[in-house]
N, C-alpha and C positions, 0 to 999 in steps of 0.2 A: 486859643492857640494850643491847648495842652490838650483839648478834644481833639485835636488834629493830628498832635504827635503820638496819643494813644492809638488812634486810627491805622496810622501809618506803623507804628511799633507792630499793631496787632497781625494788618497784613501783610505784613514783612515776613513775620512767624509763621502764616499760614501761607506764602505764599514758597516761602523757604520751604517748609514741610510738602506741600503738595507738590512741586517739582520733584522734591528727593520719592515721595511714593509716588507719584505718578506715571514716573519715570523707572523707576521699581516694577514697577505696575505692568506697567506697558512692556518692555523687557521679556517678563513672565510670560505676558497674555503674549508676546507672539511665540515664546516656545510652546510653550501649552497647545496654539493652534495648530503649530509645524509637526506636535507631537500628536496629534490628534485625528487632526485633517480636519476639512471644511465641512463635510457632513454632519460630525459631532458638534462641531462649534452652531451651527445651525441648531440641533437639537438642543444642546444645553442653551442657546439664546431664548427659545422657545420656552423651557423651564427658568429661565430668569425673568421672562414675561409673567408668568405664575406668580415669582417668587416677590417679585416688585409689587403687583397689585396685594400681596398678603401683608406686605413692609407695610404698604399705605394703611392698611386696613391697621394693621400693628403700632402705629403712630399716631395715625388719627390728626394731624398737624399737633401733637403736644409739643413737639420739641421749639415751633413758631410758640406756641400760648406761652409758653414758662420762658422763653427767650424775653417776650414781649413783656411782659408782666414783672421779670425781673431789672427790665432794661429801664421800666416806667414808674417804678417802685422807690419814690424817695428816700423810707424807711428803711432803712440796712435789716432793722430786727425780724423783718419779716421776712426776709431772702427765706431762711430755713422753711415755713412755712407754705410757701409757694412750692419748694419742690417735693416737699412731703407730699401734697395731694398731687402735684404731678405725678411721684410715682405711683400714687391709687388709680390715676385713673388710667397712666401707662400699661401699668398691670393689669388692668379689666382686659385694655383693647389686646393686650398682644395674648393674653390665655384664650380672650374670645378668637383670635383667630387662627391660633393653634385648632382651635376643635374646625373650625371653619375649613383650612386647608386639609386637615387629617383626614375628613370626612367625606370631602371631595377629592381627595387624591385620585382614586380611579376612576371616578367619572372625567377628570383631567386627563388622565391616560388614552382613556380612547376617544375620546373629543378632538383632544388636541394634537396629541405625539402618534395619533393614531397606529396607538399599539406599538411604538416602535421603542419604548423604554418602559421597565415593571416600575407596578406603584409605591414600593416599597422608598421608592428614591423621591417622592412628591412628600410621603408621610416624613421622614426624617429633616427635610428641610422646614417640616413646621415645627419642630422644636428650637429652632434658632428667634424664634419671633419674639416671643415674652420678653428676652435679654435684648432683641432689638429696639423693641418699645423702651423700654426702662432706662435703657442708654440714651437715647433719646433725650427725654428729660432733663438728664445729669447735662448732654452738647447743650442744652439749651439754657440749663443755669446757665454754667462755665461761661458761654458765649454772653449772656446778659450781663457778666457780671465782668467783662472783656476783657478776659483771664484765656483770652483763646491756645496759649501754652499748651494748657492741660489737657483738650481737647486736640491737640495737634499730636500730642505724647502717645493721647491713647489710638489716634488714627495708625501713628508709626507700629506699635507694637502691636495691633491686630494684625496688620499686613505681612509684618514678618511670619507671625504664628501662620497665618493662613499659607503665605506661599511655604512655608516649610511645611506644612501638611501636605499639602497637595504634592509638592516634589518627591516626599519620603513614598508616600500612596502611589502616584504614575509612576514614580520611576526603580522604586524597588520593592514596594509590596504586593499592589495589587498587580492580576493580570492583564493583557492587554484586552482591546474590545471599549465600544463605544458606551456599552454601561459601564463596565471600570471604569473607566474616564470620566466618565459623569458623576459616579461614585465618589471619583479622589475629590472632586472640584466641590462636591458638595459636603462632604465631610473637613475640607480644610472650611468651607463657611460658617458653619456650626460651631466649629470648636474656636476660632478665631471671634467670633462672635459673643459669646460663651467669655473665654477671655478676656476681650474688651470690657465686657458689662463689671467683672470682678476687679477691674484696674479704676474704672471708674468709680466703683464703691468703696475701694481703698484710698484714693488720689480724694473723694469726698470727705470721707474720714477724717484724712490729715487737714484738710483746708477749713470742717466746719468746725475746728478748735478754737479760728480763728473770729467766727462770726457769734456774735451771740445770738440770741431766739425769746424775745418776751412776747409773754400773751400766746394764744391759741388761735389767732385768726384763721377762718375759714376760707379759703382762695377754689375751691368746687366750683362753685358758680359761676365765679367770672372766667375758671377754664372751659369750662362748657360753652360759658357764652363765645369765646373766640374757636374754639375747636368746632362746635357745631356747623357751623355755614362752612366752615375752613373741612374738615372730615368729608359733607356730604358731598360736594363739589370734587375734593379729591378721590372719593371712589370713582366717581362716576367718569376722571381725566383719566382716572389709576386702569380703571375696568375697560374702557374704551381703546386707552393705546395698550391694553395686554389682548384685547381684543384684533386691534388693528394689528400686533404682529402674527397672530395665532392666524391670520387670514389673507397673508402676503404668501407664504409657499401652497396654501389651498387653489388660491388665482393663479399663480404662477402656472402650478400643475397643471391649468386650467388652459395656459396657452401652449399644448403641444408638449410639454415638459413631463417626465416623467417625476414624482415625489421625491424620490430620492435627489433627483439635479436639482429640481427648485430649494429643496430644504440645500443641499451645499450651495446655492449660489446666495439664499438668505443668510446663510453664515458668511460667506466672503464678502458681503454688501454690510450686514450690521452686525457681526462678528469680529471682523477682520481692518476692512475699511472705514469704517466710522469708527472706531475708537483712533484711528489714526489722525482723522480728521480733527476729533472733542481733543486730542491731544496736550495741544497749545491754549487750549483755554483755561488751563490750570491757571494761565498768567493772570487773566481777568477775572476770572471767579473769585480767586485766591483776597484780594479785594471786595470783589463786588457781594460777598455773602458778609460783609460784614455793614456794609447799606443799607440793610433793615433797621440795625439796633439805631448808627445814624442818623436817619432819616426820620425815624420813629422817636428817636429826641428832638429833632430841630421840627418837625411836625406838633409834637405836642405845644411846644412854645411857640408855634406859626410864626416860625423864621423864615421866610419866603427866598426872603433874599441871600440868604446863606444856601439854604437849598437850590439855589440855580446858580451861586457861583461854583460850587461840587459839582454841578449838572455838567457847564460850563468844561470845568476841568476833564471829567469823563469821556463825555465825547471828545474831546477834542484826543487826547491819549488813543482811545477805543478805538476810534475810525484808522489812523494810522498802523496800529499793531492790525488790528485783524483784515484789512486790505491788504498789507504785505503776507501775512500769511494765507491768506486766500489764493493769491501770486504765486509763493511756491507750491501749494499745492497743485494750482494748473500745470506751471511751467517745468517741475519737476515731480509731479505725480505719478508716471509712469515707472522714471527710475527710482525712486521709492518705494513702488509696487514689488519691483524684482530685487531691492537691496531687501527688504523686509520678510519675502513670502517666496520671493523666487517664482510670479506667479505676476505674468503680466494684467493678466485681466485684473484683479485689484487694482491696479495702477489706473489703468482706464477708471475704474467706480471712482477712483479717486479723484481724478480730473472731471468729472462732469460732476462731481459733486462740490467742487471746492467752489462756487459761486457764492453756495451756499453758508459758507463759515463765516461770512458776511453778518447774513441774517440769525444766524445761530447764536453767535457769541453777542452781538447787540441785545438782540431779546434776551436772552439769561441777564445782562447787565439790567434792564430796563424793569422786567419784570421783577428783582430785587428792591428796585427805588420805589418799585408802587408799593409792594408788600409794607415796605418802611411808612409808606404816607395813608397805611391803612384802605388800600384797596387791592386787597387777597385776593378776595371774592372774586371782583372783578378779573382781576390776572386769572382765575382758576375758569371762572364761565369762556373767556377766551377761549383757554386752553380745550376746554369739550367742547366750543363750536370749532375746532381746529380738529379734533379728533375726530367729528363727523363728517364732516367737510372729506377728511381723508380717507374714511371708509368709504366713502360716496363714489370720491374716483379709482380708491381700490380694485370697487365691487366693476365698474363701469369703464377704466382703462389699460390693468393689468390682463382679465382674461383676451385682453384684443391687441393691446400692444405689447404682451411680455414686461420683459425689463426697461422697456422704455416707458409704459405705463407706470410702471412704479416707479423711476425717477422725476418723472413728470407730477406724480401725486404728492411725492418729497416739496417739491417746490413751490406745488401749492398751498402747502399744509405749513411751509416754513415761512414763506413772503406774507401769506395771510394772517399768522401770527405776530408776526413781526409787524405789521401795519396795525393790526388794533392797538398794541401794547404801546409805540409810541404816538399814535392818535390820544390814546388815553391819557399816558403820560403828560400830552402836550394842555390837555384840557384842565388838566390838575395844575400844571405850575408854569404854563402857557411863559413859554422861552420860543426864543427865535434860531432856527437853524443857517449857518450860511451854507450852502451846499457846495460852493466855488472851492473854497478854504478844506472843510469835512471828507468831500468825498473825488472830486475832480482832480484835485491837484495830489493828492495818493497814489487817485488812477494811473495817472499819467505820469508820476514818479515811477511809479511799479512797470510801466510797459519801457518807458526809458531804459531803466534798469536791466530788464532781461533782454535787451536788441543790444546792450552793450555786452554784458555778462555774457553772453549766447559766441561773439564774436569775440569774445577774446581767451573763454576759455571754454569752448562746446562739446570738447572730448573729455572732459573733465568734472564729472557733477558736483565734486566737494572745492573745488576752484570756482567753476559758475554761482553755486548758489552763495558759498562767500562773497565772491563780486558783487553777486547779485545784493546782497543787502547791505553791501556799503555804498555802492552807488545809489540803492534807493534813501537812504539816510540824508547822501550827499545831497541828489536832488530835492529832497524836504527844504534840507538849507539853502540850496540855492531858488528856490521858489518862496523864501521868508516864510515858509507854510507856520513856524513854530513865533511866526509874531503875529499872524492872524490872531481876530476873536472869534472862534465858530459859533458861538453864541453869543448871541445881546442880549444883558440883564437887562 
């Protein structure tokens, strides 16, 4: 019972914190795009495809090893020890790929940005890496040791630093122009970053007064042994989807589009729209990232049956929340496009896309529980037959259909995903799904909902969509949905 109320304490924390900067977050990111325009956003999307595959490299999965290792660690006295070599070998990877990105910077340049941003701006974004790695580590004690406070402290205070950079830079220092722009946005990442790592060395400081440290134990080994499978796998997901975006506005161009339209129409599809989408799933993540450490305990002691009455609980919660939100993004996707952007077309990406938050927000759930029950690996080969898979119909449906080919490619890359993950999931701790209960009667709660909502208040979006989710509440309870069992242990 007190593992449960930890749990729950934990994601409360994390779930508090991520709505307040998520929400922050979002906020910004759409001034920032309103300030910017869709062109830029496409460009610096394109340089965060960079910047991500150099984070993976920068990480190398340490912050999973020392999470893992802390979480499995009965010995108190060794905590210290464990993150001491984590930060050695954090350290190797994020100095190795400082030289890594520095070095390539301008072969990125005209590869990718095809010359349309100097390389000066590739090279400065590798100095953020080392302090990202090495943070790392520190999120992955803290989180072991399910002290997520501390790491939610340091998530808040980056974010501030960071949007206060960029504000001061866009909007009174530097000059206007899509490299300024780029400039502000990456200079507030750096120094934010930068920051964080120093909050964390001080917030470690004061906390390891508290632990003591006997003996010299060596923990090298056993991180190697979980980073290694866990590293090579993620460069290769890392490499692939920074891949797969560097090669969405090349096809685009490819169907009648000029470079310029396609790069703005990739910014307003994964710039603009999809973080609209990943939104709301602050709710469930907020949670479900703390599933590993779970899982990874009730795993080690092969509690079976604990782990499928969690399972149990999950789904059943999960299917509910992300089917109604999926709902309003259909149903009110459009006027959300022009409350937000002023920019109907958004609204439309949005609505053909909201199928999809379905499958989006379950897999992130899913593939947390395997990572917990020690199948990374697996989650991670998934994830590159899913990135190939996507390049496959990139290369093959976007030069022919346009933008319908790449929404077409989204949903094969996403349903495909999402079918191996809980395949796998099911073979690991083989639970029974009732579909009637999980996913039907949602459905059909959510279309009730907005045939009433729609008529009784259709000139009105923030009337409709309120109705709308109290009538879908309603009809949950009127359909006993919350006394079903979705699953049978």
């Amino acid at each position: 019972m007190r593992r449960y109320k930890v749990f729950f304490k934990n994601g409360l924390i994390i779930l508090i914190t991520s709505i307040l900067m998520r929400s922050i977050g979002m906020f910004f990111n759409i001034y920032i795009s309103n300030q910017i325009g869709s062109e830029a956003v496409g460009l610096f999307t394109l340089i965060t495809s960079v910047y991500m595959f150099s984070v993976t490299v920068a990480s190398s999965g340490i912050q999973f090893a020392c999470n893992k290792l802390i979480s499995s660690e009965h010995n108190i006295y060794n905590y210290k020890n464990i993150l001491r070599d984590s930060l050695k070998l954090s350290g190797f990877f994020g100095i190795s790929a400082f030289f890594i990105l520095f070095l390539l910077s301008d072969y990125i340049c005209i590869t990718v940005l095809n010359n349309k941003l100097p390389s000066y701006l590739i090279k400065l974004m590798a100095i953020s890496l080392p302090f990202i790695s090495m943070s790392a580590s520190f999120t992955g004690y803290f989180t072991g040791l399910r002290q997520v406070a501390k790491n939610s402290f340091a998530r808040i205070f980056e974010q501030f630093i960071k949007m206060a950079i960029i504000f001061l830079l866009l909007t009174y220092i530097l000059p206007s122009g899509i490299e300024f722009a780029c400039l502000s946005l990456i200079l507030g990442e750096i120094i934010s970053e930068i920051s964080s790592f120093l909050y964390n060395v001080f917030t470690y400081y004061i906390d390891s007064k508290k632990i003591l440290c006997r003996g010299n134990n060596s923990y090298i080994g056993k991180l190697i042994k979980i980073v290694s499978p866990l590293s090579i796998t993620s460069y290769l997901k890392s490499g692939l989807s920074s891949f797969k975006q560097f090669l969405i506005p090349q096809q685009l161009a490819l169907s009648n589009l000029s470079y310029d339209s396609a790069i703005s129409i990739f910014g307003k599809i994964q710039g603009m729209a999809m973080p609209l989408l990943l939104f709301p799933e602050v709710i469930t993540s907020s949670f479900s990232s703390l599933l590993i450490t779970e899982f990874s305990y009730y795993n080690s002691f092969n509690k079976k049956k604990e782990m499928k009455f969690i399972i149990s609980k999950i789904f059943k919660v999960s299917f509910i929340f992300v089917i109604a939100i999926s709902g309003i993004f259909f149903f009110y996707g459009n006027d959300i496009g022009v409350l937000v952007y002023n920019d109907a077309s958004i609204g439309k990406y949005i609505q053909l896309l909201s199928p999809l938050v379905i499958v989006m927000y379950l897999d992130s759930i899913i593939d947390n529980i395997l990572k917990g029950l020690d199948k990374q690996t697996s989650v991670m080969l998934c994830n590159i037959a899913d990135s190939i898979i996507t390049i496959i119909s990139i290369f093959i449906l976007v030069p022919k259909f346009g933008i319908l080919g790449y929404f077409i490619s989204l949903y094969i890359s996403e349903i495909f995903n999402f079918t191996v993950s809980i395949t796998l999931l099911y073979k690991t701790i083989n639970f029974k799904l009732n579909m009637y209960s999980l996913f039907i009667i949602p459905i059909i709660s959510c279309l009730l909902a907005y045939y009433i909502s729609f008529y009784v208040h259709n000139k009105n979006m923030w009337f409709g969509f309120i109705f709308f989710v109290v009538m879908y509440i309603l009809f949950l309870f009127g359909f006993s949905y919350t006394k079903n069992e979705s699953i049978k242990i």
